[in-house]
C-alpha positions in Angstrom: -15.6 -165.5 -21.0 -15.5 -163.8 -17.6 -12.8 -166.2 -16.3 -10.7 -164.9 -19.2 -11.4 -161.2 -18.9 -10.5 -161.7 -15.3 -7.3 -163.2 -16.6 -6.2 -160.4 -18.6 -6.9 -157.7 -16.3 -4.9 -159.7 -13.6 -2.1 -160.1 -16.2 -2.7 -156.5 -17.2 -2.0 -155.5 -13.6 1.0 -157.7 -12.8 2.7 -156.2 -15.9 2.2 -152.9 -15.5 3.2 -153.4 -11.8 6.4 -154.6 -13.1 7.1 -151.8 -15.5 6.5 -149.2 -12.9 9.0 -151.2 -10.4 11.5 -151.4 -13.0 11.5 -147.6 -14.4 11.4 -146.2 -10.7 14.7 -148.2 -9.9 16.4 -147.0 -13.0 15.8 -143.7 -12.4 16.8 -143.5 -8.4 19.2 -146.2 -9.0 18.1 -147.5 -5.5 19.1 -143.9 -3.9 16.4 -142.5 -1.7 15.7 -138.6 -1.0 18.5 -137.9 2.2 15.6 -136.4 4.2 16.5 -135.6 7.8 14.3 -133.9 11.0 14.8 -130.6 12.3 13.9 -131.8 15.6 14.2 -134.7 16.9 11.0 -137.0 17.1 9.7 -140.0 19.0 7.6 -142.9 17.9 6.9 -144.9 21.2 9.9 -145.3 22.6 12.1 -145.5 19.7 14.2 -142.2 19.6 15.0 -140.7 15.7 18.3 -141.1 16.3 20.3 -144.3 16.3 20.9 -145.7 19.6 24.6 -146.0 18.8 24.9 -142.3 18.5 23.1 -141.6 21.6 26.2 -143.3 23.6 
């Protein structure tokens, strides 16, 4: 009985992981949030802007 509880709630899970993947793509239609820094910022040495622009 435990094996099949533990079934369902991994089903449970996998389904409702898929549901939330699929209504969050339909409503940003794969856009993301055009967020940009006011500064510019460093993580290590990669710079926050592009490389190419930096030329």
């Amino acid at each position: 009985m435990e094996l099949i509880g533990l079934l369902l709630f991994v089903l449970w899970v996998l389904i409702s992981t898929v549901s939330t993947v699929l209504t969050d793509g339909r409503k940003h239609r794969g856009r993301t949030d055009d967020l940009r820094s006011t500064k510019p910022w460093a993580a290590g040495n990669l710079p926050s802007e592009s490389y190419a622009s930096l030329l």
